[in-house]
N, C-alpha and C positions, 0 to 999 in steps of 0.2 A: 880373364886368363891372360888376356894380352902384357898384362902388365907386375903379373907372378913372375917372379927370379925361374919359375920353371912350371910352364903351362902343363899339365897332367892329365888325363883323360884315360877311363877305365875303357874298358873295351867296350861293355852295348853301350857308351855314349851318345849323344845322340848326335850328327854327321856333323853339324856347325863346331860343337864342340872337340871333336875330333880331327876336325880338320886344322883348328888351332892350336893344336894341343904340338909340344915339341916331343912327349913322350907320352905313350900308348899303353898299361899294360896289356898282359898277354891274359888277364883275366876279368869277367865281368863285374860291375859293382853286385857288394854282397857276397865276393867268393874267394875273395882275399888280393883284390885288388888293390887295396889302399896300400896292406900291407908289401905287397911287392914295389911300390912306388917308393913306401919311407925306404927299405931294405936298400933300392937305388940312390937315395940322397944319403944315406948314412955310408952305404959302402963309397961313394962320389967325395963325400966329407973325410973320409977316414976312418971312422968311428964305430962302423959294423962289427970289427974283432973285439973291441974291449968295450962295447955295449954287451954283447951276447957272454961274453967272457964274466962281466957282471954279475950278467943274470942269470947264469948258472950256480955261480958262487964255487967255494972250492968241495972237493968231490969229497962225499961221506967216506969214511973208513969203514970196510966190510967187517962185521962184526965176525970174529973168529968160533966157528962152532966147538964146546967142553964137551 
């Protein structure tokens, strides 16, 4: 960890790891902690809005009822 561009640690980490860590989530591994970690590098990089924007794709037209 010591040596990651950004030491990460899920929350029931175990304390060594935790206490190295420069960020914390706020959720256990397994419960969408990883997830919250990339969401903070990608929103830290810039890349959050037109990652998600992506991956929506653009919006279906409602099909008009005859």
């Amino acid at each position: 960890m010591l040596q990651a561009g950004l030491a990460a640690a899920v929350a029931d980490a175990v304390p060594e790891a935790r206490a190295a860590a420069q960020l914390i989530s706020g959720a256990d591994g397994g419960r969408g902690a990883v997830r919250e970690i990339l969401e903070f590098i990608l929103k830290a990089q810039g890349r959050w809005e037109s990652l998600i924007a992506d991956f929506m794709g653009p919006k279906p037209i409602e099909k008009i009822a005859q």
